[in-house]
MARBA-3410 file (N, C-alpha, C, O; in Angstrom, 1 decimal):
215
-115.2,-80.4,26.5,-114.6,-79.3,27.1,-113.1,-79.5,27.1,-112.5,-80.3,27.8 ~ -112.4,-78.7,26.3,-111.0,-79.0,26.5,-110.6,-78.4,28.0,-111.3,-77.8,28.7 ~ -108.8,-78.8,28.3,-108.7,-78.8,29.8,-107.9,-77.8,30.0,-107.0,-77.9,29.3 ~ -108.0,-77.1,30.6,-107.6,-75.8,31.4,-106.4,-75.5,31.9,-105.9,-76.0,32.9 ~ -105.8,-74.6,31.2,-104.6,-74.7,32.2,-103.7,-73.4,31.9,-103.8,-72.3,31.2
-102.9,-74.0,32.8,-101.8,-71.7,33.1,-100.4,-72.4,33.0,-100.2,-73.6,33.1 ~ -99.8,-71.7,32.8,-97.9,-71.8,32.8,-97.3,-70.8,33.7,-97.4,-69.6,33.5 ~ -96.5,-71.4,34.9,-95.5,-70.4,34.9,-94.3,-70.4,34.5,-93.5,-71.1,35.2 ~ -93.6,-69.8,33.4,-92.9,-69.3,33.1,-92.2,-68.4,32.7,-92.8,-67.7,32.0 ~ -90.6,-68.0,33.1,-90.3,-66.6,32.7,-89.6,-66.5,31.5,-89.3,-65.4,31.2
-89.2,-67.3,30.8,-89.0,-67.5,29.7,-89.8,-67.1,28.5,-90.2,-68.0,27.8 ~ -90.2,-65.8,28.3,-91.4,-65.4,27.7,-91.8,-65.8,26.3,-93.0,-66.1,26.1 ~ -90.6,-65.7,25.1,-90.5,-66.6,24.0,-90.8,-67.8,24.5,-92.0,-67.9,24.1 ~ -90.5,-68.7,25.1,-90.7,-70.1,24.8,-92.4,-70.1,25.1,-93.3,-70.7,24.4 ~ -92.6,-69.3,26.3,-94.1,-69.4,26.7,-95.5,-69.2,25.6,-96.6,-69.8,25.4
-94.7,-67.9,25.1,-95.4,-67.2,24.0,-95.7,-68.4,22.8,-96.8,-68.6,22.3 ~ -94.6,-69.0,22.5,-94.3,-69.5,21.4,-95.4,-71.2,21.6,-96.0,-71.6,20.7 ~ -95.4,-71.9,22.8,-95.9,-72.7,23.2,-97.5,-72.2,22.9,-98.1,-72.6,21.9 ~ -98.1,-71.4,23.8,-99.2,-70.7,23.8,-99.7,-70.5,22.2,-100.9,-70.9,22.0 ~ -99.3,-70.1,21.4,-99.8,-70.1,20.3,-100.2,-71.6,19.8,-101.2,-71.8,19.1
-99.1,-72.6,20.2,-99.3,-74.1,19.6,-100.8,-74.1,20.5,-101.9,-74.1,19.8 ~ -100.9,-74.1,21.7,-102.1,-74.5,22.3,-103.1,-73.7,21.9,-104.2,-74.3,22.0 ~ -103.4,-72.2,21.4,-104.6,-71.9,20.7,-104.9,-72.9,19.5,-106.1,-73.0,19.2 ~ -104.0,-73.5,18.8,-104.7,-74.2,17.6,-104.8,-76.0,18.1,-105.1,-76.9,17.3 ~ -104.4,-76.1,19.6,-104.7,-77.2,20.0,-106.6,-77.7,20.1,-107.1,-76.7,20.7
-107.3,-78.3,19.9,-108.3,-78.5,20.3,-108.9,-79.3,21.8,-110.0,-79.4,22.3 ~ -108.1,-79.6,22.1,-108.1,-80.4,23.4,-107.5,-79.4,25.0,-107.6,-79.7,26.2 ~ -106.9,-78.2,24.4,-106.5,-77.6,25.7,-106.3,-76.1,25.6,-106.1,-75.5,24.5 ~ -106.3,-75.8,26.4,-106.6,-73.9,26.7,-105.9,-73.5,27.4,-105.9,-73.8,28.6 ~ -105.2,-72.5,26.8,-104.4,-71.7,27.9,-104.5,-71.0,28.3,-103.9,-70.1,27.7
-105.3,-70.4,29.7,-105.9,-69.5,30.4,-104.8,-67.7,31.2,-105.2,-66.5,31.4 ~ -103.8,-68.2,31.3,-103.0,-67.2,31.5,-101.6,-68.1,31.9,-101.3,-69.2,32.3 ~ -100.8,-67.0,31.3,-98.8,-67.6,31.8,-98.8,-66.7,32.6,-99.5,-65.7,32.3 ~ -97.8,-66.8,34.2,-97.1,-66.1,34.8,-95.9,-65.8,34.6,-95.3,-66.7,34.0 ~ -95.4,-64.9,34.8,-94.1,-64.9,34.8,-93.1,-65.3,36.3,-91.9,-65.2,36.3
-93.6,-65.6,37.2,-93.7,-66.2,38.1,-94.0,-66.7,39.5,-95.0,-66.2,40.0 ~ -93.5,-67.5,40.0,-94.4,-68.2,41.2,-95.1,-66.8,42.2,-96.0,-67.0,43.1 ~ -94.7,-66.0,42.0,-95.3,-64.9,43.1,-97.0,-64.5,42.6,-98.0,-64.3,43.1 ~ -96.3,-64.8,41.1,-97.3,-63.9,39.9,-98.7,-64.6,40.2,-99.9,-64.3,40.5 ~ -97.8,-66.3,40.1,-99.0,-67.3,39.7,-99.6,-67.2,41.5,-100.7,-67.5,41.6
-99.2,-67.0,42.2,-99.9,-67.2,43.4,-101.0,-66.7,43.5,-102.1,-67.3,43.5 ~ -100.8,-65.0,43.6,-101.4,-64.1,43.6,-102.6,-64.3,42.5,-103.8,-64.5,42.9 ~ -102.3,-64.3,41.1,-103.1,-64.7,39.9,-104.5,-65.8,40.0,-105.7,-65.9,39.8 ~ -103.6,-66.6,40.3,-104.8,-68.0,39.8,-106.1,-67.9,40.6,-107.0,-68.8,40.4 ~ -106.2,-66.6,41.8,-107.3,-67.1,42.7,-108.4,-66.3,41.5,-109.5,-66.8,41.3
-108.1,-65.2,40.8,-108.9,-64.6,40.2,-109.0,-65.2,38.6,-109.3,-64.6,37.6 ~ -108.5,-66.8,38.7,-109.0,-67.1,37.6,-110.5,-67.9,38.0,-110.9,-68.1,39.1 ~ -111.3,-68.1,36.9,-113.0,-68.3,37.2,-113.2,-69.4,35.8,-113.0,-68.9,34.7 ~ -113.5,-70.2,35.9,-112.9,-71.6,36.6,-111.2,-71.7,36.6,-110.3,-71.2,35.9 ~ -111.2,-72.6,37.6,-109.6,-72.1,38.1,-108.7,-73.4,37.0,-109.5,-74.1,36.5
-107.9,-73.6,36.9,-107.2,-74.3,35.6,-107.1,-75.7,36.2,-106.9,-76.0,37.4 ~ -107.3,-76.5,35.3,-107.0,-77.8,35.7,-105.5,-78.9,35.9,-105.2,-79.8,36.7 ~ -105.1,-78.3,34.7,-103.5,-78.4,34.7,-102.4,-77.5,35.1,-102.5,-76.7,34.2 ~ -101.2,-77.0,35.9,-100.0,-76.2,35.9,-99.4,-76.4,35.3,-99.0,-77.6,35.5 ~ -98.6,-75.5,34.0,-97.5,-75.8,33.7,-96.6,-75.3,34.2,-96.7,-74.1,34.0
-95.1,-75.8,35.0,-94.6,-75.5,36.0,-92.8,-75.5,35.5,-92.2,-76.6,35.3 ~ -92.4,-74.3,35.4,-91.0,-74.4,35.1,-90.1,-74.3,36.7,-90.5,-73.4,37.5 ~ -89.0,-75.2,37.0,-88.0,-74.8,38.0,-87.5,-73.5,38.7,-87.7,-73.0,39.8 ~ -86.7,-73.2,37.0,-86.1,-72.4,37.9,-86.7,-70.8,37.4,-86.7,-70.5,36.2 ~ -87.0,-70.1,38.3,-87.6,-69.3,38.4,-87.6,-67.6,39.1,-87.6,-68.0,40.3
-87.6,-66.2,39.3,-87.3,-65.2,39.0,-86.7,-65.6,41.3,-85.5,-65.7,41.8 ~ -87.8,-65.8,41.9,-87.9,-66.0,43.3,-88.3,-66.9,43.6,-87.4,-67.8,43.6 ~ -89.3,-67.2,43.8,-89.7,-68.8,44.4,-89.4,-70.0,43.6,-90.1,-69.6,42.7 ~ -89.1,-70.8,43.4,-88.6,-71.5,42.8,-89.4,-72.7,42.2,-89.7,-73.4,43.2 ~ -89.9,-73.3,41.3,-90.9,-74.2,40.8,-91.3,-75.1,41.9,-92.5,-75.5,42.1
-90.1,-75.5,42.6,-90.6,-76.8,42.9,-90.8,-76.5,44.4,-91.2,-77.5,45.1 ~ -90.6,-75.3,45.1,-91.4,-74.4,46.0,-93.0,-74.3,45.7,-93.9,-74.7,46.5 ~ -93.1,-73.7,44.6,-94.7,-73.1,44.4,-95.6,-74.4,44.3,-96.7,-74.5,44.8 ~ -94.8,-75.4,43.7,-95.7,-76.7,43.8,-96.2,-77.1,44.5,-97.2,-77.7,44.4 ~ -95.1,-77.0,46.1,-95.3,-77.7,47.4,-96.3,-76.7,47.8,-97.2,-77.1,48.5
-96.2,-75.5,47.5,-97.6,-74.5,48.2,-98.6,-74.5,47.4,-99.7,-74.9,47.7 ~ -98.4,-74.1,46.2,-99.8,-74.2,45.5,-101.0,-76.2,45.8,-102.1,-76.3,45.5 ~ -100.5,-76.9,46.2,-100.4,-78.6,46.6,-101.5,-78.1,48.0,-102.7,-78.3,48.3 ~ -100.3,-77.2,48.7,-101.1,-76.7,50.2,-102.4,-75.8,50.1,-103.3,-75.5,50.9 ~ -102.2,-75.4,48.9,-103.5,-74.1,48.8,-105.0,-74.6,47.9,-106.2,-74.3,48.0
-104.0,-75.7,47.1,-105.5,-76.2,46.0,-105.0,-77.7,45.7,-104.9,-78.1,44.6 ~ -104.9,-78.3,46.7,-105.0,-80.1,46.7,-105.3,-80.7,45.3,-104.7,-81.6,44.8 ~ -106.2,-80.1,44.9,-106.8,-81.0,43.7,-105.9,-80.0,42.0,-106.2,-79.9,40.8 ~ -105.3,-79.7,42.4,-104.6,-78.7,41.3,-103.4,-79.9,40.6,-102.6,-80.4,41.3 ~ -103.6,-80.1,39.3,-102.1,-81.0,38.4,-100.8,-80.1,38.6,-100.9,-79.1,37.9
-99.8,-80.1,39.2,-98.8,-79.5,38.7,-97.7,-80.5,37.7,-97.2,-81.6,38.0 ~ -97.4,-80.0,36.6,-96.8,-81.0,35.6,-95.2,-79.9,35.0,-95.2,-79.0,34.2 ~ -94.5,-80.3,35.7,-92.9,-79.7,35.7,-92.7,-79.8,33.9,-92.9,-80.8,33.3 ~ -92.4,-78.6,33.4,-92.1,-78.3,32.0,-90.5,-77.2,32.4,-90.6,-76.1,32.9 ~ -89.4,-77.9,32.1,-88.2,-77.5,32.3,-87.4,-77.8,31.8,-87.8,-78.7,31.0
-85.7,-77.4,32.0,-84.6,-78.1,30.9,-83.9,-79.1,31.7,-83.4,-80.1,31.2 ~ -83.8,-78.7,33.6,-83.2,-79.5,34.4,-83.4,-80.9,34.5,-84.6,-81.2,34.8 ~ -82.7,-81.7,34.4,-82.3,-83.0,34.1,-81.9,-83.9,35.5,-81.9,-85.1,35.7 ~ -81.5,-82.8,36.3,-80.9,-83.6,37.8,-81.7,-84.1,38.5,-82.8,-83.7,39.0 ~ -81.2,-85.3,38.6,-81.9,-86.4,39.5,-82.3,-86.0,40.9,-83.0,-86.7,41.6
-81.8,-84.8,41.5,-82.4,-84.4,42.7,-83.8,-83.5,42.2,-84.9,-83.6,42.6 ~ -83.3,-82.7,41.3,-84.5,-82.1,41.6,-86.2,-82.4,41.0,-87.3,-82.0,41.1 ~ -85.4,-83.9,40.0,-86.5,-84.8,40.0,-87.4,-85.1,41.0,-88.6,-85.2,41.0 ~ -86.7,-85.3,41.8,-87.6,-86.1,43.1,-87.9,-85.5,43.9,-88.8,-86.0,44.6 ~ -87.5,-84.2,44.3,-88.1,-83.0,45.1,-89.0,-82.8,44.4,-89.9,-82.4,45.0
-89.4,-82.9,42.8,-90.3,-82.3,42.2,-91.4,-83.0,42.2,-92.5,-82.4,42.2 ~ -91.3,-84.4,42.3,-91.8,-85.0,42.6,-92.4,-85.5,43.9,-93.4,-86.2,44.1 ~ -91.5,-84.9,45.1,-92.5,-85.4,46.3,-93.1,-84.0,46.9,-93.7,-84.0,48.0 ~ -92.8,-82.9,46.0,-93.5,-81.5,46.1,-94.9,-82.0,45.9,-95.8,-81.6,46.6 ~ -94.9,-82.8,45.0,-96.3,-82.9,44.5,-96.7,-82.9,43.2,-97.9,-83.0,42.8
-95.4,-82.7,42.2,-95.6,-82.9,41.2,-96.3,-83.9,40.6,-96.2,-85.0,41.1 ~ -97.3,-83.8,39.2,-97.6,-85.5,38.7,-97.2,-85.8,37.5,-97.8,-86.7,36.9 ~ -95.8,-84.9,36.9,-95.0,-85.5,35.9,-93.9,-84.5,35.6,-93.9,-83.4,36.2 ~ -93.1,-84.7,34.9,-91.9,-84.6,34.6,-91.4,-84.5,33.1,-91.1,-85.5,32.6 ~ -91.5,-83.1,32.5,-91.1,-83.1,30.9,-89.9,-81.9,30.5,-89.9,-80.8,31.0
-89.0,-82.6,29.7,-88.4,-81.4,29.2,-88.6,-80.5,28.4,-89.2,-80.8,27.4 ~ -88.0,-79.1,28.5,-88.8,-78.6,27.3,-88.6,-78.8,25.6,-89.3,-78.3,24.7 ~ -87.5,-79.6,25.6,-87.3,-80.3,24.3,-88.5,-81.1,24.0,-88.3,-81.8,23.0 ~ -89.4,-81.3,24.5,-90.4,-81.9,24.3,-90.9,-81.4,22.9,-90.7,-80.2,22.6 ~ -91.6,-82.2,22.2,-92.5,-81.3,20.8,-93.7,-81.3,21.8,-94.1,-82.1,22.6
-94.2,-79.5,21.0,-95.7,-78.9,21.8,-96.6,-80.4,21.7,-97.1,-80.9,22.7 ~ -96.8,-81.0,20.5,-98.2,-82.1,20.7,-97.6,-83.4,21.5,-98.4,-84.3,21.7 ~ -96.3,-83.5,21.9,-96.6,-84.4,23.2,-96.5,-83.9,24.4,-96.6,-84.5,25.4 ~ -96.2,-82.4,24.5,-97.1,-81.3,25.8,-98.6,-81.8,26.0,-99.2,-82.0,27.0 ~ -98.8,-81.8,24.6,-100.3,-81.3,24.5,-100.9,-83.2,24.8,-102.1,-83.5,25.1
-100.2,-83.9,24.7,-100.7,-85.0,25.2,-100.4,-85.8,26.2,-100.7,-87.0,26.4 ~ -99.6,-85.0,27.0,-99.0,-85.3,28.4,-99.5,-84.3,29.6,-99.3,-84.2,30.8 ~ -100.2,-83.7,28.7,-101.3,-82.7,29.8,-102.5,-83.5,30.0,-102.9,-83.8,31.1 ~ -103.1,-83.9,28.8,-104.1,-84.5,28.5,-104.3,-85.9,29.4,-105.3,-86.3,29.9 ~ -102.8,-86.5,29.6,-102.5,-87.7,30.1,-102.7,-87.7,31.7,-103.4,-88.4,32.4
-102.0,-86.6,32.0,-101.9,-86.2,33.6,-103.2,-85.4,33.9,-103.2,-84.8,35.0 ~ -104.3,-85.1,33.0,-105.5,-84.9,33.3,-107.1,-85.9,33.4,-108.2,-85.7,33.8 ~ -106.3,-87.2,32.7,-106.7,-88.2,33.1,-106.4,-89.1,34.1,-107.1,-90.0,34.5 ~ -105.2,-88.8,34.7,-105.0,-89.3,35.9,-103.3,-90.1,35.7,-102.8,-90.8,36.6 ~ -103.0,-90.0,34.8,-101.4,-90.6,34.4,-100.3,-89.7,35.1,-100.7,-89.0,36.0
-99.4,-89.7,34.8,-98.0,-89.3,35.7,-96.6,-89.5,34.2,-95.8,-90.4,34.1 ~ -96.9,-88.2,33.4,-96.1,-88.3,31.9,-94.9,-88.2,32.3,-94.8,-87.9,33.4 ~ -94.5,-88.2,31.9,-92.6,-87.9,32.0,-92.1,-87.9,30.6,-92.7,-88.5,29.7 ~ -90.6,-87.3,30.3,-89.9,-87.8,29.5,-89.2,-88.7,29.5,-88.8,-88.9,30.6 ~ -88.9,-89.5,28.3,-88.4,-90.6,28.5,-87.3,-90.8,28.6,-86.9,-92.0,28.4
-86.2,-89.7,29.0,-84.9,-89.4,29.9,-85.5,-89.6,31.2,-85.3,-90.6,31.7 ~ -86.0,-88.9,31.6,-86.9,-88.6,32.7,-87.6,-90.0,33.3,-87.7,-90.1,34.6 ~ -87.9,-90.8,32.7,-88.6,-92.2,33.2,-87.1,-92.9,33.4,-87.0,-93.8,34.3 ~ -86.0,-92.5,32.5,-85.3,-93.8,32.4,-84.5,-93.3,34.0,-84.2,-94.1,34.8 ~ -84.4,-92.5,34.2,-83.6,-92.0,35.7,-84.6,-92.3,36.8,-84.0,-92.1,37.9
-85.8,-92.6,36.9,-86.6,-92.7,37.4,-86.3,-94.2,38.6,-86.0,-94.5,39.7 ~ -86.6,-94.8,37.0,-86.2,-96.4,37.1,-84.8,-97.0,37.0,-84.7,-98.2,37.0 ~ -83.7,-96.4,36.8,-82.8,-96.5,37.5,-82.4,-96.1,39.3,-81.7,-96.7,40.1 ~ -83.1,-95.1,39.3,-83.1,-95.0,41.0,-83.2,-95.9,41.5,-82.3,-96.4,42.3 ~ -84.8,-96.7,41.1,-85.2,-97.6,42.2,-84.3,-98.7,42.2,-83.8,-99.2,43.2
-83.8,-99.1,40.3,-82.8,-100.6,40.6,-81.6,-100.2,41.3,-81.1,-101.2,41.7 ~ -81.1,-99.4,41.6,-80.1,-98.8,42.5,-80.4,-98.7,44.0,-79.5,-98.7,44.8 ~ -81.5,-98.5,44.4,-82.3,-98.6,45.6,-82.8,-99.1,46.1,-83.5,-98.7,47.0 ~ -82.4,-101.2,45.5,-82.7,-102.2,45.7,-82.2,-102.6,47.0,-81.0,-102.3,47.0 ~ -82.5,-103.1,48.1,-82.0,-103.3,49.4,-80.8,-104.3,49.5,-81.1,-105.4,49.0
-79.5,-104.2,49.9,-78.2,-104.8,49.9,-78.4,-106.3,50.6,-79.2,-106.5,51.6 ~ -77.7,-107.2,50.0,-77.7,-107.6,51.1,-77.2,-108.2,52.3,-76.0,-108.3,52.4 ~ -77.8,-108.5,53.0,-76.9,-108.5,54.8,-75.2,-108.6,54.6,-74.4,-109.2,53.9 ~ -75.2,-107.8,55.6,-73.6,-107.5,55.3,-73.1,-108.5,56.9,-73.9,-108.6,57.9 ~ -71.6,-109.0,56.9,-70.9,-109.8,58.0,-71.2,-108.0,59.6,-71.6,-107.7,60.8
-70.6,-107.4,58.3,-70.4,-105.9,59.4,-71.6,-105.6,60.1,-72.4,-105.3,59.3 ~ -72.2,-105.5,61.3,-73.1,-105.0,61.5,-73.4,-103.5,61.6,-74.6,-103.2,61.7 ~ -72.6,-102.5,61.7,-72.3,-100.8,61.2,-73.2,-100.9,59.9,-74.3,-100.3,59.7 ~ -72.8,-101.4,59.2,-73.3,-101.3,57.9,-74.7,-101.2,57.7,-75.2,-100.5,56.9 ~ -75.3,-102.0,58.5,-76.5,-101.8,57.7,-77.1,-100.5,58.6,-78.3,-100.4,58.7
-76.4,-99.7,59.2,-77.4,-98.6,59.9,-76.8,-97.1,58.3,-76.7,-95.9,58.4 ~ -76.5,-97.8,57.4,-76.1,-96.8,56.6,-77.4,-96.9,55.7,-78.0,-97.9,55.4 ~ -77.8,-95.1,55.0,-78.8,-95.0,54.1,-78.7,-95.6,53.1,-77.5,-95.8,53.0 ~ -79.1,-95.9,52.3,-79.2,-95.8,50.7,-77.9,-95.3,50.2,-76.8,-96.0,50.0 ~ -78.0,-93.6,49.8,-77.1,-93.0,49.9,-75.7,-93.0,50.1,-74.8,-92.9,49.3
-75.7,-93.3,51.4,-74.2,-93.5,52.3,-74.0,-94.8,51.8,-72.8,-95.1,51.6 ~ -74.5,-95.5,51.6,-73.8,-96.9,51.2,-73.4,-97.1,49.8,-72.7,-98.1,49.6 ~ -73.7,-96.3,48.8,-73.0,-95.8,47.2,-72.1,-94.8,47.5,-71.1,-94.8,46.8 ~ -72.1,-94.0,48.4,-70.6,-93.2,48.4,-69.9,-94.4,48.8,-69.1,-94.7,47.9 ~ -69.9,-95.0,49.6,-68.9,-95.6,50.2,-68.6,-96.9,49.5,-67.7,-97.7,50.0
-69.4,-97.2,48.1,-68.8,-98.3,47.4,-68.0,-97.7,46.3,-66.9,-98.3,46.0 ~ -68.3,-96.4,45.5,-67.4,-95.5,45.3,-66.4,-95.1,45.4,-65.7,-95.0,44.4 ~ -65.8,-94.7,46.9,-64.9,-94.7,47.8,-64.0,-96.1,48.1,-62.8,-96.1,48.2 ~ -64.9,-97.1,48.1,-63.9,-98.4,47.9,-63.2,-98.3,46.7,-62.0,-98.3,46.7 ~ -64.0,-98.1,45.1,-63.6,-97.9,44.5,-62.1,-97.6,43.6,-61.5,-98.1,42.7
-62.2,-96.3,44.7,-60.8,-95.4,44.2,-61.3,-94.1,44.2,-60.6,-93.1,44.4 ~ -62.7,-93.9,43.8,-63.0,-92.6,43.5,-62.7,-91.2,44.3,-62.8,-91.1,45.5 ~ -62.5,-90.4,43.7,-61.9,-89.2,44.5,-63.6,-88.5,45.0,-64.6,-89.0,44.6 ~ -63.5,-87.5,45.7,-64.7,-87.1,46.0,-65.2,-86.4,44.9,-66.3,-86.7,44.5 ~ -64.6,-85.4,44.4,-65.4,-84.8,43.0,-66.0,-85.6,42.0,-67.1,-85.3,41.5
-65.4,-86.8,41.9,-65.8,-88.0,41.1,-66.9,-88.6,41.6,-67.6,-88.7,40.7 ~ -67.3,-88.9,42.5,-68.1,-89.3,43.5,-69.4,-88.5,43.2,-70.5,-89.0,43.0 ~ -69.0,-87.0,43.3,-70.1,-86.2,43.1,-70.8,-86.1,42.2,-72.0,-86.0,42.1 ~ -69.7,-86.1,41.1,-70.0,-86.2,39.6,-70.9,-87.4,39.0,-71.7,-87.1,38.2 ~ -70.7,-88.9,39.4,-70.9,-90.1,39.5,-72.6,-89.9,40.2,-73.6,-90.1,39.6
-72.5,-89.7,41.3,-74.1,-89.1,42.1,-74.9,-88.2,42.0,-75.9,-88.1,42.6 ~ -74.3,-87.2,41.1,-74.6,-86.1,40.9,-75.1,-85.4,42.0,-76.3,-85.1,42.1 ~ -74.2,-85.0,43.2,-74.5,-84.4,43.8,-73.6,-83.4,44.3,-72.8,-83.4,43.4 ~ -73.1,-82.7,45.1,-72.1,-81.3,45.2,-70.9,-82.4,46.2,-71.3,-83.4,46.9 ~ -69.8,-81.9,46.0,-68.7,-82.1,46.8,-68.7,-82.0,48.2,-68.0,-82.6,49.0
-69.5,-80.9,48.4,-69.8,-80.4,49.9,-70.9,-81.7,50.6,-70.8,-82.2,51.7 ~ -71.5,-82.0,49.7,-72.5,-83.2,50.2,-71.8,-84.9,50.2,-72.1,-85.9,50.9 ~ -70.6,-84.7,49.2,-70.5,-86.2,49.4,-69.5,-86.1,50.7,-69.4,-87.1,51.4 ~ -68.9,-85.0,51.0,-68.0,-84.5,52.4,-68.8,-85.0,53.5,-68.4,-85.8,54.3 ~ -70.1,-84.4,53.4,-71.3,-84.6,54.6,-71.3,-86.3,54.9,-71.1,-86.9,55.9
-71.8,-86.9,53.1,-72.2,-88.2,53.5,-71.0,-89.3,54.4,-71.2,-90.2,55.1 ~ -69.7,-88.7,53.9,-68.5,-89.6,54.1,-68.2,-89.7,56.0,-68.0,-90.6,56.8 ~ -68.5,-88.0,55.9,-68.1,-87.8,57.9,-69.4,-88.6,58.0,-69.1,-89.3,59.0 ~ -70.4,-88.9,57.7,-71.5,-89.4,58.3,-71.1,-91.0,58.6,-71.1,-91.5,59.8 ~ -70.5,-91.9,57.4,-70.0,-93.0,57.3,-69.3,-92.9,58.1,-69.8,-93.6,59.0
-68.1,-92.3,58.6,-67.1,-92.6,59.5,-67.6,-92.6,61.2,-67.1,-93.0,62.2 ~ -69.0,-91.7,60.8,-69.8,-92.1,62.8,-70.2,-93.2,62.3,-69.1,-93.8,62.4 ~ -70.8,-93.8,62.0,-71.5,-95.0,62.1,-70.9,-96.0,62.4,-71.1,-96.9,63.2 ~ -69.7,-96.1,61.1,-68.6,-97.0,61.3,-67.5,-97.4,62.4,-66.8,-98.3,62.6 ~ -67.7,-96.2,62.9,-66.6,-95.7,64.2,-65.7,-95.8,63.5,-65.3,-96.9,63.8
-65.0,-95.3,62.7,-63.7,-95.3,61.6,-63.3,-93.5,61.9,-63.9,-92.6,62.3 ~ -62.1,-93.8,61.6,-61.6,-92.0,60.7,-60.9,-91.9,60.2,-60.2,-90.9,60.2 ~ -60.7,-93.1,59.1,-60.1,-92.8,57.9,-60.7,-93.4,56.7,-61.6,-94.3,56.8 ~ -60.2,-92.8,55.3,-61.6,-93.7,54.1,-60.7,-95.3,54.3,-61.4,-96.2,53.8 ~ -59.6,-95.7,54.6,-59.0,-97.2,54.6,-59.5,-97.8,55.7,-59.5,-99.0,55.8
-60.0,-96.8,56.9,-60.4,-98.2,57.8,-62.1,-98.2,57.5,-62.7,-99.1,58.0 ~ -63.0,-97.2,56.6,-64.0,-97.5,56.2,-64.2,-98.3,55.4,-65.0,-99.2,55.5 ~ -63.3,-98.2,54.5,-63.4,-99.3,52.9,-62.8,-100.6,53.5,-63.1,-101.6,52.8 ~ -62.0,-100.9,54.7,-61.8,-102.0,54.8,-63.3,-102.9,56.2,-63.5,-104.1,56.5 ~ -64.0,-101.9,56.5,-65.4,-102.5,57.2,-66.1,-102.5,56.1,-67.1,-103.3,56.3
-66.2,-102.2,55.2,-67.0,-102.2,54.0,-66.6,-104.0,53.2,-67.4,-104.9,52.9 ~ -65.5,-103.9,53.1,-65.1,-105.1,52.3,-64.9,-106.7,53.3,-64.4,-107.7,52.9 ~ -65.7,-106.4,55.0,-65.7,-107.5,55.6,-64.0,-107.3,56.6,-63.9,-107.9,57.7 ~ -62.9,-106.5,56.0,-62.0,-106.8,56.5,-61.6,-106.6,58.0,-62.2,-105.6,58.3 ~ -61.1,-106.9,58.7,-60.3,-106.5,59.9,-59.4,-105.9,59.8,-58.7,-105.6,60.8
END
């Protein structure tokens, strides 16, 4: 029995164009595309048997991919959702991932390693692209536990807060910072005032110098 499955996407060429590769696939079937997360909500109950795989794009008309995942997760537990998208950001990797995702591909992908990264996360694997793995596993070596610092402030800092703030020793300006972490300017603002409670500091020189041990 090949394995079952639906796409939401609003990208209708790309879907269309996919969909035809999986009719001459022998291993998998594509039961219906949404055009989106509203579509697929409403839709999939009146599919008979219900799909085994999701193929799940981001960004999306209203609800947002990695929304429908965290609900569709709450509505049908045993459902694959497997992110097929262009977004590359390491945040929304991991939201997509602790939505409930069980893999991660771009759509630069060729359809027959779709078609075998469905197959993979239908046997119970977790596919990714191999951009997508290498950011993966750079997280964690980056998210290796520091260690013990003279300061004791310091270690009530996250993960997070403790790369802005080696950054910030640095030299780095905040956009840079952002850029560097890929995360918004508004956020590395957040993380920095965060550093400066902890540290009881209020400036980045009396932070970077508790950081470097100094007095």
């Amino acid at each position: 029995m090949p394995v079952l499955l639906a796409m939401i996407e609003d990208d209708t060429p790309f879907a269309q164009a996919l969909r035809r590769y999986f009719a001459l696939a022998q291993d998998v079937e594509c039961a219906a595309v949404f055009p989106s997360a509203e579509a697929a909500l409403e839709g999939l109950s009146s599919l008979t048997p219900g799909p085994d795989v999701l193929l799940v794009d981001i960004h999306l008309p209203q609800m947002s991919g990695i929304d429908f995942v965290a609900r569709i997760k709450t509505l049908r537990p045993g459902t694959l959702c497997l992110m097929l998208t262009m977004y590359e950001d390491s945040t929304q990797i991991f939201d997509a991932l602790k939505a409930g995702a069980c893999g991660y591909l771009l759509k630069r992908t060729p359809p027959q390693e779709v078609v075998a990264a469905i197959l993979q996360a239908h046997g119970g694997g977790a596919p990714m692209s191999p951009e997508i793995a290498r950011r993966v596993v750079s997280f964690f070596h980056q998210a290796a536990p520091p260690p013990p610092s003279p300061v004791p402030e310091l270690a009530t800092l996250a993960v997070r807060e403790r790369e802005v703030l080696d950054l910030l020793s640095k030299g780095y300006l905040y956009k840079e910072i952002g850029e560097k972490l890929e995360i918004s300017t508004h956020t590395v603002n957040t993380h920095i005032r965060r550093i400066y409670e902890k540290l009881h500091v209020r400036s980045r020189s009396q932070a970077v110098a508790k950081y470097r041990g100094l007095k």
